[in-house]
C-alpha positions as CSV (number, residue, x, y, z in Angstrom):
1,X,0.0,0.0,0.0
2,X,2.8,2.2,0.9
3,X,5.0,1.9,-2.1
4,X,1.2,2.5,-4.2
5,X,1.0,5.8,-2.6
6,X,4.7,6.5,-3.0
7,X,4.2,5.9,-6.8
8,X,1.0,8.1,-7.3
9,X,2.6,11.0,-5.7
10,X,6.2,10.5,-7.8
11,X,3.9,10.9,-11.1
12,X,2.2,14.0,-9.6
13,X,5.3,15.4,-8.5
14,X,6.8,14.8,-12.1
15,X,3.2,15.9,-13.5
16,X,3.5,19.4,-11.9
17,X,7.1,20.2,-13.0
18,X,6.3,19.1,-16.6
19,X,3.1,21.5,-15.9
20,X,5.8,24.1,-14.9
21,X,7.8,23.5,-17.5
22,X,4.8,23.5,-20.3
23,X,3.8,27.1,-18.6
24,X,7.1,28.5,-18.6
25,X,8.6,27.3,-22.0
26,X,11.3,26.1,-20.3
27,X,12.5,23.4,-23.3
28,X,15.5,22.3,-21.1
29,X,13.3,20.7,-17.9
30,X,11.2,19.3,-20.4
31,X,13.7,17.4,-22.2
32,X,15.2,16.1,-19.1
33,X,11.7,15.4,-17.3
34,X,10.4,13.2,-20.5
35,X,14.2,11.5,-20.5
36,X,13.9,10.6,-16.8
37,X,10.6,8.7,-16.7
38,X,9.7,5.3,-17.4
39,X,7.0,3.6,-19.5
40,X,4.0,4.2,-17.0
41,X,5.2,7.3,-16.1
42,X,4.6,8.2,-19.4
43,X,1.3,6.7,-19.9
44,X,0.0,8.3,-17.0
45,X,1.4,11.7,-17.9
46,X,-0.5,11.8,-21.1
47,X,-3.5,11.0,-19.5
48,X,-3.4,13.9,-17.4
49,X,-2.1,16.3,-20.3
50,X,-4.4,18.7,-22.6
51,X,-4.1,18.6,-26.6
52,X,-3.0,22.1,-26.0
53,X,-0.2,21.0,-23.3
54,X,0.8,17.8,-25.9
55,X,1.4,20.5,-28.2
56,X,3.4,22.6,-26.5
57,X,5.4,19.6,-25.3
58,X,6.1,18.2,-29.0
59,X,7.5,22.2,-29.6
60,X,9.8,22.1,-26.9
61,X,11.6,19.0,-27.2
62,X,11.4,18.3,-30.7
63,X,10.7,15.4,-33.2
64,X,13.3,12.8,-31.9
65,X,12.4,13.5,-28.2
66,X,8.5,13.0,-28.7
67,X,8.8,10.2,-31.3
68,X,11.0,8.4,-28.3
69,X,8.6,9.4,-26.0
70,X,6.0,7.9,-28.1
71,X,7.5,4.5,-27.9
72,X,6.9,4.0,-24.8
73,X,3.4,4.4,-24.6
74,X,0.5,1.4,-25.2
75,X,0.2,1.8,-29.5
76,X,-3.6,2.6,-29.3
77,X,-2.3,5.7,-26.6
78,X,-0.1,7.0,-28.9
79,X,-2.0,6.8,-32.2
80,X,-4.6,8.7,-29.8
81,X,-2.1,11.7,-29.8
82,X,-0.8,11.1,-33.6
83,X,-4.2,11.7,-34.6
84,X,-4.3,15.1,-32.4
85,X,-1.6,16.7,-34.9
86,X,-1.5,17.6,-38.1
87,X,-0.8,15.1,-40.8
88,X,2.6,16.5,-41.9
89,X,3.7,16.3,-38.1
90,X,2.1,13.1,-37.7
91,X,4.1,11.8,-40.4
92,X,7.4,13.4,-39.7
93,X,7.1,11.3,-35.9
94,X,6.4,8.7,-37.6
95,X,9.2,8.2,-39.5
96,X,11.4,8.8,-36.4
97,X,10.2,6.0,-34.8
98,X,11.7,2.5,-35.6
99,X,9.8,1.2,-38.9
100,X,8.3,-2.0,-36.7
101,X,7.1,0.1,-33.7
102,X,5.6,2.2,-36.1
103,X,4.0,0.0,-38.5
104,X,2.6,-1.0,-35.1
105,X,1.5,2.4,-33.9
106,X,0.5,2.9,-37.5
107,X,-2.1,-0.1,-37.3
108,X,-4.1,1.8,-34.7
109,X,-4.3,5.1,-36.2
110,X,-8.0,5.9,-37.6
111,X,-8.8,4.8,-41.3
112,X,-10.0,8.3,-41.7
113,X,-6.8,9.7,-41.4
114,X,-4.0,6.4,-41.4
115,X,-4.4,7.1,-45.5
116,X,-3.4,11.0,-45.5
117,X,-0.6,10.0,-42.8
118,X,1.0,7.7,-45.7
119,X,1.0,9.6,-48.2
120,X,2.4,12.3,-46.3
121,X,5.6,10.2,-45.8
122,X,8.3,10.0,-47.5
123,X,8.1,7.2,-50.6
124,X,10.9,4.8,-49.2
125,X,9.2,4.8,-45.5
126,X,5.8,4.7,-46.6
127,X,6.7,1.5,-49.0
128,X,8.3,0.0,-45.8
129,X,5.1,1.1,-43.5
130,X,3.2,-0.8,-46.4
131,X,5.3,-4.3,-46.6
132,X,5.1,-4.0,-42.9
133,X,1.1,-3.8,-42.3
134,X,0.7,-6.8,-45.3
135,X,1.9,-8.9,-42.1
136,X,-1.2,-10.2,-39.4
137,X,0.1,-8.8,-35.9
138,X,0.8,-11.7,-34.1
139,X,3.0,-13.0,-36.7
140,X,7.0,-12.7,-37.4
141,X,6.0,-10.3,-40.0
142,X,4.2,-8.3,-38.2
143,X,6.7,-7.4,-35.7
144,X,10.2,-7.6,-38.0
145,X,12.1,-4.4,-39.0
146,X,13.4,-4.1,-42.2
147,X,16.4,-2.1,-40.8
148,X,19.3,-4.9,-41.5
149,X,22.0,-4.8,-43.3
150,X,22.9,-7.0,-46.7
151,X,26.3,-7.7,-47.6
152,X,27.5,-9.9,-51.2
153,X,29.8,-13.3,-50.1
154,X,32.4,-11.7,-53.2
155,X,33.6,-9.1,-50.6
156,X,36.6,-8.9,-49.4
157,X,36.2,-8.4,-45.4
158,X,37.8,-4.8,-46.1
159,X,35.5,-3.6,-48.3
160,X,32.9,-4.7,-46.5
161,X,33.7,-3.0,-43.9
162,X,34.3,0.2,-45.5
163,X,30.5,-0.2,-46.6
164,X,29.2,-1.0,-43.1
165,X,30.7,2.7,-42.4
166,X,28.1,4.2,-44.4
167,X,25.0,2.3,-42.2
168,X,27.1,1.9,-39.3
169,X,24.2,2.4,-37.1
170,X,21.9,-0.5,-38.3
171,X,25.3,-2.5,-38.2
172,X,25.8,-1.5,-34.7
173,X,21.8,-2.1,-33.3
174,X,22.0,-5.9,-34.4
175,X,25.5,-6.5,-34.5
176,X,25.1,-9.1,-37.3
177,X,25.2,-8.7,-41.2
178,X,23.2,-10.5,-43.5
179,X,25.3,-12.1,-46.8
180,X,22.7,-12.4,-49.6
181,X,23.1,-13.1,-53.4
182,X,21.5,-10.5,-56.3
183,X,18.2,-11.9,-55.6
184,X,17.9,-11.8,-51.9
185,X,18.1,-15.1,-50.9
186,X,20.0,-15.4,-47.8
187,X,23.2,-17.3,-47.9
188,X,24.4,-16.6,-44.4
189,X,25.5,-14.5,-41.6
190,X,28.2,-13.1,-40.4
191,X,29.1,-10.9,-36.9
192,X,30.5,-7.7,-37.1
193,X,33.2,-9.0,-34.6
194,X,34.5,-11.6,-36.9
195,X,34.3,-9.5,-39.7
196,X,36.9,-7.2,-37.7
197,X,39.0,-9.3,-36.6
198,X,39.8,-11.3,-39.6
199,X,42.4,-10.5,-42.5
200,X,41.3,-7.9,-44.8
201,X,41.9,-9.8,-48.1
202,X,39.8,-12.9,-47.0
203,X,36.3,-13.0,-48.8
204,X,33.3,-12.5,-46.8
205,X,31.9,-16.1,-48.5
206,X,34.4,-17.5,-46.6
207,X,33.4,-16.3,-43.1
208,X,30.0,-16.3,-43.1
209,X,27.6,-18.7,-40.8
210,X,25.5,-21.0,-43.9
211,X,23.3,-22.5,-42.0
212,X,21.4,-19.5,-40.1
213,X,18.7,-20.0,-37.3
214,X,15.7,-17.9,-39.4
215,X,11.3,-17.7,-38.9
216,X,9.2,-17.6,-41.8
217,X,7.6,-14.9,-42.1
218,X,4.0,-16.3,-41.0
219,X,5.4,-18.3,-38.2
220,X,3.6,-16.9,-34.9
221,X,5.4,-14.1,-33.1
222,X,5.9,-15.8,-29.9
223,X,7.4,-19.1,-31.7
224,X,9.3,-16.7,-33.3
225,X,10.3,-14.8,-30.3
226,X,11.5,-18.6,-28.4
227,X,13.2,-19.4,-31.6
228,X,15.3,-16.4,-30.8
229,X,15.5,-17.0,-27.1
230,X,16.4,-20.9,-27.0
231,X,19.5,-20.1,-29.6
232,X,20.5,-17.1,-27.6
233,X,20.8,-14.4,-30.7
234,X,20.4,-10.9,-30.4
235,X,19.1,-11.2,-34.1
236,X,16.9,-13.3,-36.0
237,X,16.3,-13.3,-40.0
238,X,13.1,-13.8,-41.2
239,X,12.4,-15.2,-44.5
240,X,9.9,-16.0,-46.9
241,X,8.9,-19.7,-48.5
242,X,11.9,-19.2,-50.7
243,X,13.9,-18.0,-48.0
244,X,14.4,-14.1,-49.3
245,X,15.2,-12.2,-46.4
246,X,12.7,-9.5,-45.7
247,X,13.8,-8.5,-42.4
248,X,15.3,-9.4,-39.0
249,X,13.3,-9.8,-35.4
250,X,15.6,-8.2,-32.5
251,X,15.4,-9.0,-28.9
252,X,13.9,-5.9,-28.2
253,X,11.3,-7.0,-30.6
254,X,10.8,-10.4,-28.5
255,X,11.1,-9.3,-25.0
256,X,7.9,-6.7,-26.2
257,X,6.0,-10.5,-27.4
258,X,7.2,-12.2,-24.1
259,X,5.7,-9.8,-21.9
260,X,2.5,-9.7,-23.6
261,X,2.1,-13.2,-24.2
262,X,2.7,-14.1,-20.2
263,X,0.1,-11.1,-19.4
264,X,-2.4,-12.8,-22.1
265,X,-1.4,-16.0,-20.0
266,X,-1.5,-14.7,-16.5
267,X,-5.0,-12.6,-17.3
268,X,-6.6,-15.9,-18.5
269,X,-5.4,-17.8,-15.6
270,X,-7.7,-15.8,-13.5
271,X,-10.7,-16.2,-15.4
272,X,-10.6,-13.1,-17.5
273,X,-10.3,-11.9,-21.3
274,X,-6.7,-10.0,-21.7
275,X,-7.0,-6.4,-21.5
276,X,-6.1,-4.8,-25.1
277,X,-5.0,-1.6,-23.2
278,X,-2.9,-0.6,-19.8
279,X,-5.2,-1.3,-16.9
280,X,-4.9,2.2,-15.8
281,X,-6.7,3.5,-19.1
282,X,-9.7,0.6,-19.1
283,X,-13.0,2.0,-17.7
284,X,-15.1,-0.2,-15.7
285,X,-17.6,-0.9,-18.4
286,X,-14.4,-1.9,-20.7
287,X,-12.9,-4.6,-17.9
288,X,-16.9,-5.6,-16.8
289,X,-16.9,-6.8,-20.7
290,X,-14.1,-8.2,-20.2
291,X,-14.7,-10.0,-17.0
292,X,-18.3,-10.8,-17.4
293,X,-18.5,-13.6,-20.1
294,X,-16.0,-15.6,-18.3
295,X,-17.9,-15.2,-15.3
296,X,-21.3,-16.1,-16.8
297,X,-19.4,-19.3,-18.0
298,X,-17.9,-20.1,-14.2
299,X,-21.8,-19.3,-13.2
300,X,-23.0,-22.1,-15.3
301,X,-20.4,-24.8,-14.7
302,X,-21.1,-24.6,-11.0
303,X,-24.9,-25.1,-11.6
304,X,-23.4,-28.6,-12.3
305,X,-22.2,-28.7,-8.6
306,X,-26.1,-28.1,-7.7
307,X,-27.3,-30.5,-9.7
308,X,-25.0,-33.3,-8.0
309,X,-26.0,-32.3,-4.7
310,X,-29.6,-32.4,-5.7
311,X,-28.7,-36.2,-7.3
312,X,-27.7,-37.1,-3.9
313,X,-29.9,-35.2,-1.3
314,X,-31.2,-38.8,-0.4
315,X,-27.9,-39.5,0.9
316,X,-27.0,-36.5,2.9
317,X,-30.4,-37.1,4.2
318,X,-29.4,-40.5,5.5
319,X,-26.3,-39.2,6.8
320,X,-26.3,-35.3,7.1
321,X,-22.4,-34.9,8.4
322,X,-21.4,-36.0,4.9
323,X,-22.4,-32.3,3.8
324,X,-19.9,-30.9,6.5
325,X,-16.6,-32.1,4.6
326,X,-17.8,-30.8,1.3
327,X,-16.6,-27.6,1.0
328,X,-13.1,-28.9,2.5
329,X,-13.1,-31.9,-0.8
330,X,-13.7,-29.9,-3.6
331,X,-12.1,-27.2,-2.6
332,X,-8.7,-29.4,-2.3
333,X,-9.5,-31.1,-5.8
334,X,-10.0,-27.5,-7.2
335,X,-6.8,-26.5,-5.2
336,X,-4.7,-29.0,-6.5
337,X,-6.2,-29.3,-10.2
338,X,-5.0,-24.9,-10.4
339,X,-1.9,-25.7,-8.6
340,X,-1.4,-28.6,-11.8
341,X,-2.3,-26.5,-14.5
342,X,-0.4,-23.5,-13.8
343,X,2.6,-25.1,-13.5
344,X,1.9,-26.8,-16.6
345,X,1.0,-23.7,-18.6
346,X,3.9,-22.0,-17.1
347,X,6.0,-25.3,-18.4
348,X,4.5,-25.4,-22.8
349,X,4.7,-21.4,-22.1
350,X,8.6,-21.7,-22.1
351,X,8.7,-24.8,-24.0
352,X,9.6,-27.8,-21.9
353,X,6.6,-29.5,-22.3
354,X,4.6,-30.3,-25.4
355,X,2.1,-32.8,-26.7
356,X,4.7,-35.6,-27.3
357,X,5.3,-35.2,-23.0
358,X,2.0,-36.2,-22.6
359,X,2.5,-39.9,-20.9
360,X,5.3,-38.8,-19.2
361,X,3.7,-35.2,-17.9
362,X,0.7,-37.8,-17.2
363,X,2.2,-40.2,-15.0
364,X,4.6,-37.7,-13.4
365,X,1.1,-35.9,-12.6
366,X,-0.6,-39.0,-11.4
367,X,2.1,-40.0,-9.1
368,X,2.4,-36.4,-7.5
369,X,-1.6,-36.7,-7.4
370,X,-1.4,-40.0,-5.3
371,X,1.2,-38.6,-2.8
372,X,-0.5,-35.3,-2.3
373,X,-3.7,-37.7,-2.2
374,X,-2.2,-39.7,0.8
375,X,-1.1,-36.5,2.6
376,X,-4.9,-35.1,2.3
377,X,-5.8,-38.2,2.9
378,X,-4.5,-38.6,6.7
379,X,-5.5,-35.3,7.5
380,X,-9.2,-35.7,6.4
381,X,-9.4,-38.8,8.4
382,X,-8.0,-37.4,11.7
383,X,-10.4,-34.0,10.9
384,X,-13.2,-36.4,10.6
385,X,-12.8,-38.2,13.7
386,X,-12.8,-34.6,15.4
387,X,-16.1,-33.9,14.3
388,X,-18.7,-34.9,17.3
389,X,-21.4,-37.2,15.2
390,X,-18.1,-38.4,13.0
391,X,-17.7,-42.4,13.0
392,X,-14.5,-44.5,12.3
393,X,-16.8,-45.4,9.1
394,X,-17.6,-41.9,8.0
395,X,-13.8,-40.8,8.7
396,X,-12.3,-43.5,6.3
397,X,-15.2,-42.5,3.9
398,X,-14.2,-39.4,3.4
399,X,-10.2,-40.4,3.9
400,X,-10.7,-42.5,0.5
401,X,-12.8,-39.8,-1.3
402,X,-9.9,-37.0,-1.0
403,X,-7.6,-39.6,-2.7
404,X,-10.0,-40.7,-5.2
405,X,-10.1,-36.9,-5.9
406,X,-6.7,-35.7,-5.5
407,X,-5.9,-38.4,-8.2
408,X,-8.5,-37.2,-10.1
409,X,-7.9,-33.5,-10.1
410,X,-4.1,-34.3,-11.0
411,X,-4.8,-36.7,-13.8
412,X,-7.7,-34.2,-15.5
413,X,-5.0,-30.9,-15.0
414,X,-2.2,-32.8,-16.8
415,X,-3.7,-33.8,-20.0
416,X,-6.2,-30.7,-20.6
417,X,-3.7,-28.1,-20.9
418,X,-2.0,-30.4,-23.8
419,X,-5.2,-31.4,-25.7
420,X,-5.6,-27.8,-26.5
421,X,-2.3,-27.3,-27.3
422,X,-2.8,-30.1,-29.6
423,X,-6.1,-28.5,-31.3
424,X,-4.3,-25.1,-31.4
425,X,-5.8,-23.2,-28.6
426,X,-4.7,-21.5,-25.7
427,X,-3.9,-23.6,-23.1
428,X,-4.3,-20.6,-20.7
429,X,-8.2,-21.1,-21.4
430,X,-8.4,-23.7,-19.0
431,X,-8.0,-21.1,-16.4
432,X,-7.3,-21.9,-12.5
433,X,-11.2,-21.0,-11.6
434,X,-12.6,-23.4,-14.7
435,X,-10.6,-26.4,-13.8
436,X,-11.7,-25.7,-10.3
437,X,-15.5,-25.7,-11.5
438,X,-14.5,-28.7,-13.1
439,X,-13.1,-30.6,-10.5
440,X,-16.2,-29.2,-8.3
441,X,-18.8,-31.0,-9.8
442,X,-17.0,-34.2,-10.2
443,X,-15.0,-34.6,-7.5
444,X,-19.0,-34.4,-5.7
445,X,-19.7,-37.4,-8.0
446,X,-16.7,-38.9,-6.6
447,X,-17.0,-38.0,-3.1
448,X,-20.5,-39.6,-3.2
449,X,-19.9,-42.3,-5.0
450,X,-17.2,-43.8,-2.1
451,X,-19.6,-42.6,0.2
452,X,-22.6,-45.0,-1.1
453,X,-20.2,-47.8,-1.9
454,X,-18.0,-47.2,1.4
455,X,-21.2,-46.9,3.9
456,X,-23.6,-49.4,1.8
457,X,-26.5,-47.3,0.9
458,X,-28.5,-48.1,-2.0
């Protein structure tokens, strides 16, 4: 709570010297105010600005200031304050910005005006902005950069590094050139330290890696982004079918898909849609409709848990302290099922773990379900025989039904998660509140199943 209220007043505090700043034209505190603050510092500052103070802002620290500054905002955010300026301007930032960042800013801009934007451009980045927004998102494509640089293998290592001089900063950003033939194809790659530290006469076909790690260019951004993570690059080409180069993937590109991918993950895990904007700037109507269908869904699979108990209300008739231990059952099949299937998200998340694990995730998952099982097991028992209208019968009743259930939640957790990955989907869908519902209304069949088997009631 403390270090919540230490944040909110370090953004005011920055809020009312950027204010001061604005008021007095002072360009100097402005430059060093927007340099000091981080990502949601900067998110939360433009919330709080006018178009009017945005304005003055952009005249006092200039085009490559504010297009960093842009950067660092949510993209929706800051096509929100693209479309507040002219088009010229608009373009101008635009091509400051990194071409995939803004192809991804880009995306977001209004139709109404994303048209007048490109043509405002200049030719060469506006035919980049183009190939770029032919790619879906969430692909490789959709988050390359076309900012690489192409060498021929006939070089000598001199004269190719004489060339590198004239784009040394694209050479310097991915520390990697690319060695391609007339056509584009690529033939290899090469690092700029090798390239220096060889003899000058030897020919670059000579030094260069031929059999690059690359991504097509439809692969999925976040295989792309492990592709790039498991080989430990700082660069990745990606190609097409006929492996032409048409751009490379950085790890700033990757870290970007990471985080959003575990947020997607981590937002699903609680029984929620991912948010498509910072928390900070969703209304309550925007994360109700976000919240709501999921819950209407967790509504109806517990119906299921009614309808058991209904199916057995002769039973609990018979023996009423059966309906005591309830809550305690499911809630440690639902415990343990959320407890299976996050680690095991967590586990295909990274890549360990795939559909060709699934015996062995199963059986791992099964044995940890029996031992847990056991442990739940005693302590049931000994809570049972603690309860005043408990018998010795009733106690190993519900003894056997934790285990039956603990095995159960276990088993069902294990394989779910890799089904889906199988058919394509999500695996974060089966969220740690849906495989509790699950578990819910079986594990009652289960626990009253042992119970009319255990205690002979027919």
């Amino acid at each position: 709570m403390e270090s919540t209220r230490g944040a909110v007043l370090e953004i005011e505090n920055i809020a009312e010297q950027l204010h001061a700043a604005l008021t007095s034209r002072d360009s100097a505190l402005a430059r060093t105010l927007v340099w000091e603050i981080d990502d949601d510092e900067a998110e939360q500052l433009f919330e709080m600005m006018s178009e009017e103070e945005v304005d003055t802002l952009f005249q006092l620290i200039g085009n490559d200031r504010f297009a960093d500054l842009l950067v660092r905002l949510e993209d929706q955010q800051a096509a929100d304050v693209l479309e507040q300026f002219p088009v010229d301007r608009a373009a101008d930032l635009l091509e400051e910005i990194d071409p995939d960042d803004a192809a991804d800013i880009f995306s977001e801009i209004d139709e109404s005006v994303s048209g007048e934007i490109l043509v405002a451009m200049e030719p060469d980045e506006a035919a980049e902005m183009r190939e770029l927004l032919a790619w879906p998102p969430d692909t490789a494509g959709g988050i390359m950069t076309p900012a690489f640089v192409a060498i021929s293998p006939t070089l000598r290592a001199d004269q190719a590094i004489a060339a590198l001089r004239k784009v040394a900063e694209e050479a310097e950003t991915v520390n990697y050139v690319y060695v391609t033939d007339p056509e584009d194809h690529l033939l290899g790659v090469l690092s700029l330290h090798k390239l220096v530290l060889t003899r000058p006469q030897t020919p670059v076909g000579e030094l260069m890696y031929t059999r690059p790690t690359t991504v097509l260019a439809n692969a999925d951004q976040e295989d792309a982004a492990k592709t790039l993570v498991e080989n430990d690059l700082l660069a990745i080409p990606v190609v097409d079918s006929d492996n032409h180069i048409l751009g490379i993937i950085t790890v700033d590109d990757v870290a970007e898909v990471l985080e959003r991918e575990a947020t997607e993950d981590i937002e699903r895990l609680g029984g929620s849609a991912p948010l498509t904007e910072p928390y900070l700037l969703a209304s309550p109507l925007h994360l109700f409709r976000k919240r709501v269908v999921w819950l209407f869904l967790l509504f109806m699979a517990q119906f299921l848990t009614v309808s058991v108990i209904g199916h057995y209300d002769t039973l609990l008739t018979q023996f009423t302290i059966l309906s005591f231990f309830i809550p305690i059952l499911i809630g440690t099949g639902g415990n343990i099922g959320s407890q299976t299937v996050t680690t095991l998200i967590r586990a295909i998340g990274v890549g360990e773990v795939g559909p060709r694990h699934a015996a062995l995730v199963f059986w791992k998952e099964l044995r940890t379900g029996i031992l847990l099982g056991f442990v739940m097991s005693l302590l049931m028992f000994g809570r049972a025989l603690m309860v005043g209208n408990s018998t010795t019968e009733i106690a190993i009743t519900v003894g056997v039904a934790v285990l039956a259930i603990a095995i159960w939640a276990a088993s069902v957790a294990s394989i779910l998660p890799l089904i889906l990955f199988r058919l394509k989907i999500d695996p974060a869908v089966v969220s740690a509140p849906l495989i509790s519902s699950l578990v819910d209304a079986t594990g009652l069949i289960i626990y009253f199943s042992v119970a009319s088997f255990m205690l002979d009631i027919t």
